[in-house]
N, C-alpha and C positions, 0 to 999 in steps of 0.2 A: 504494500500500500504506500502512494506518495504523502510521502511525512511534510511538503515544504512544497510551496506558490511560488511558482517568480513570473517577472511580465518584463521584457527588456524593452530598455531607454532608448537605445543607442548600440552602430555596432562598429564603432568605432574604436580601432585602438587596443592596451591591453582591457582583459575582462578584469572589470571594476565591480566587485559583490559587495552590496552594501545592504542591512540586517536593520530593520527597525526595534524599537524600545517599547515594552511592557503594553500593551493598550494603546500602541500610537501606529496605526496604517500607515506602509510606505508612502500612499498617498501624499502624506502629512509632508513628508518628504520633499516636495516639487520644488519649490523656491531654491531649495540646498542644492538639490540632486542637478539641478537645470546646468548647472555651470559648470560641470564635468563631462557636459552631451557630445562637446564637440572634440575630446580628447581620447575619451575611453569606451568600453563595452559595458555599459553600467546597465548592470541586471538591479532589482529590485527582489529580495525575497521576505514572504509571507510564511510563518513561523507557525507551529499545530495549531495555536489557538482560532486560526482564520480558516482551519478547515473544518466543513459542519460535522464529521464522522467521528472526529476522538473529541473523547472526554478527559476532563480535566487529570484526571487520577492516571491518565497513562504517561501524566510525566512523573519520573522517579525524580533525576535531578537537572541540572541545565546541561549534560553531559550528552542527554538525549536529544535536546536543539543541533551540540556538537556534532554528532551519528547523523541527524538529518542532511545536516550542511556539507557533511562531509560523501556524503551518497550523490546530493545533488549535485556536487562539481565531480566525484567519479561518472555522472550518467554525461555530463557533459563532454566530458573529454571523451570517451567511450564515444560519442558523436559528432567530435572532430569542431564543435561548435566554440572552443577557445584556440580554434588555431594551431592548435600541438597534437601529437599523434597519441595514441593510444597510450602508449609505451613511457610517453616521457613527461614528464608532471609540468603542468603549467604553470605561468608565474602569474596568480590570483592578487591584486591588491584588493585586501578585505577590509571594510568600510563598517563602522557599526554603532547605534548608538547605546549606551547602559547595557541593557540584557544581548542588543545585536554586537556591541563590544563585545562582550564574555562571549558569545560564542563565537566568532574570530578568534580570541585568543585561544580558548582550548583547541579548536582545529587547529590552529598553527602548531602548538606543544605536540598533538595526538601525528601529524603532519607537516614537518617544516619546510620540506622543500618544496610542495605548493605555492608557499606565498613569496611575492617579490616585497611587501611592505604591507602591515598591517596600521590603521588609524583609528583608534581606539577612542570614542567620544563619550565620555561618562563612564565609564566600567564599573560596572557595580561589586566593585570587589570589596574586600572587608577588614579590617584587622586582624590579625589572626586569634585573637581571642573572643571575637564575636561570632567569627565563624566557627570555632570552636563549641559556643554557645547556643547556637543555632543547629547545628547537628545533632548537639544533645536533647534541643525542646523539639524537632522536628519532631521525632518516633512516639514523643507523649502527647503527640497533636493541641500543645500549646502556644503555637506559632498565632493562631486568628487570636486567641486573649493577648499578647501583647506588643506583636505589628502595627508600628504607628499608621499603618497605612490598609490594613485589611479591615477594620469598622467601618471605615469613611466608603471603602470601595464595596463590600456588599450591600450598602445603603443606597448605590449608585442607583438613579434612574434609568430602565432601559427601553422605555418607550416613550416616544413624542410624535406631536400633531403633527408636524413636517421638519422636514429640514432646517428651515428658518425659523422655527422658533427651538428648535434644537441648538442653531447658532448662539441665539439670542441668550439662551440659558446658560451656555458656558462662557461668552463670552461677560458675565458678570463674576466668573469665577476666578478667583484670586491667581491660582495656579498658572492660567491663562494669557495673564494680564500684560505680560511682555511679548507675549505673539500679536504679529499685525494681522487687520484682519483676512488678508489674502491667505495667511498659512491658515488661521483657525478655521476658515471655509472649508481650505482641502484638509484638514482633518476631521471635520465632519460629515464632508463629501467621502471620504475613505472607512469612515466607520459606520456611516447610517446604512441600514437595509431596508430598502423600500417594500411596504405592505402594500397588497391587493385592495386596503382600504384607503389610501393615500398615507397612513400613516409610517412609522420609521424605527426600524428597533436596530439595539446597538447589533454590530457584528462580532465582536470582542468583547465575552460575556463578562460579566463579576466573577463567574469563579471561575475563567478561566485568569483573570489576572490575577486573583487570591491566591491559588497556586502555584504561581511565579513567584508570589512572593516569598511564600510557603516554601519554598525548595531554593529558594536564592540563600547562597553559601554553605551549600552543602557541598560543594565540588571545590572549595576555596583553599582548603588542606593541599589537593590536587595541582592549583593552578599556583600556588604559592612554590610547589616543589618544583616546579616542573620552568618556569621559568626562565633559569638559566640556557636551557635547552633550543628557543627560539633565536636564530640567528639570523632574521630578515631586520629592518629596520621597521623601528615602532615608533607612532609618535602616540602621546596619551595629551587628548584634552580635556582641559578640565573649566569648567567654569567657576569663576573665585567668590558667588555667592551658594556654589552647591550644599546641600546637605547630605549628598550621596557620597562625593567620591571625597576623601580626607586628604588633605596635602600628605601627612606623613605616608599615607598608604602611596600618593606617587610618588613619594620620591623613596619607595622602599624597592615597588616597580623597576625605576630607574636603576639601580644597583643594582638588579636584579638580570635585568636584562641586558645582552652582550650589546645592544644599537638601540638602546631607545633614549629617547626625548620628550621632554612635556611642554606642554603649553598651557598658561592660566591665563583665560579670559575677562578681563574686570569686568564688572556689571553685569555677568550673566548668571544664569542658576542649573539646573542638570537638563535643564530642556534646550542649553546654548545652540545645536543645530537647528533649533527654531524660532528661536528668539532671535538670529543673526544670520540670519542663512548667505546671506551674502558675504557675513566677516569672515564666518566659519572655512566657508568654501574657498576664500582666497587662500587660506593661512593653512588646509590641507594643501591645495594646489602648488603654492611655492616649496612648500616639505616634498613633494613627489617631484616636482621640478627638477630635485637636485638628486632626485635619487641616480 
């Protein structure tokens, strides 16, 4: 069974795979993704939650995103469709935001001589002591009691009168507030489902994000080892109002890894490819420039 969506941008160039984040359609994506059309073969991939057949509970931890991502560039090459023969591994620049981060990086670890350069925007990686903490409340199914983010998210609303007033409702939410409204449109143009009554329900359910969150840092032991082992160049963005990614965690990253780099963006928060899609995309572009 196909585990993973994509819809290609562009075929231009090397193949540019780029993973969107927790409950955000690549859609969302357009304004970012626009400025790399004319250089690269930027695929766009749709992750289990956006297929209607599996349910939430068939993900164990984010290692299975990794499996997915990693079949769908074997089926690619397998069809000659990045340009390289069967035989010989392609050189993937993997793109990704928080959860599309981590799964680029675990492919690159699980597989490195795939990628010519990973761009890692928000990685949802962890302390090692929380991740620590987190593997231990997973198994006692304590993670929804004290996830700052799993109340708010099961309480979600998942139907509305149309799209525009779908707009209109998140566009009052905090979260939000830094997206223009060009992106916020294609993010609700990329997650509403159109009903037979006019009306619109979400495509990317509450539990299937509740379970992302649920299983986020259980593989973090894994990605913390394994690290040194990535020999492509990495850049890690961060944005310098996040609450997700810690400075110490990237610059632990950074040590860690044999060619990587970071970048803190002032004024932005973990949604920075969206809130800046223009800043964002220059400041990838000039890092692959020199690769």
């Amino acid at each position: 069974m196909k585990m993973i969506n994509s819809q290609v941008l562009s075929r231009i160039g090397p193949p540019f795979l780029f993973i969107h984040a927790n409950g955000y359609p690549p859609e969302t994506y357009r304004s970012f993704l626009s400025h790399f059309l004319d250089k690269y073969q930027v695929i766009t991939l749709s992750l289990r939650p956006f297929l209607p057949d599996l349910v939430p509970t068939s993900l164990k931890d984010w290692r299975d995103f990794r499996d997915d991502y990693l079949d769908f560039i074997d089926d690619q090459v397998s069809k000659k469709r990045f340009g390289r023969s069967k035989t010989i591994d392609p050189q993937v620049i993997g793109v990704g935001h928080s959860m599309g981060a981590m799964t680029n990086l675990m492919a690159a670890i699980e597989r490195p001589n795939l990628f010519k350069a990973l761009v890692l925007i928000e990685p949802v990686l962890f302390p090692r002591w929380q991740g620590t903490l987190m593997r231990v409340l997973a198994p006692l199914n304590l993670m929804r009691k004290i996830h700052p983010l799993i109340r708010a998210t099961l309480k979600r609303k998942i139907n509305f009168p149309s799209q525009e007033l779908m707009l209109k409702n998140y566009r009052g939410k905090p979260i939000f507030q830094r997206l223009s409204d060009d992106v916020l449109r294609d993010y609700v143009s990329g997650l509403a489902k159109d009903n037979p009554d006019g009306t619109v329900t979400l495509k990317y359910s509450p539990e299937w994000e509740t379970r992302i969150y649920e299983t986020g840092g259980l593989a973090d032991a894994y990605v913390w080892k394994n690290l040194p082992g990535i020999p492509c160049p990495v850049l890690v963005l961060r944005g310098e109002d996040s609450g997700t990614l810690k400075p110490q965690v990237v610059q632990r990253m950074i040590r860690k890894l044999p060619n990587g780099q970071s970048l803190t963006e002032p004024e932005t928060g973990h949604l920075l490819p969206l809130e800046i899609p223009e800043r964002a995309a220059s400041l990838i572009d000039e890092y692959l420039q020199l690769l």
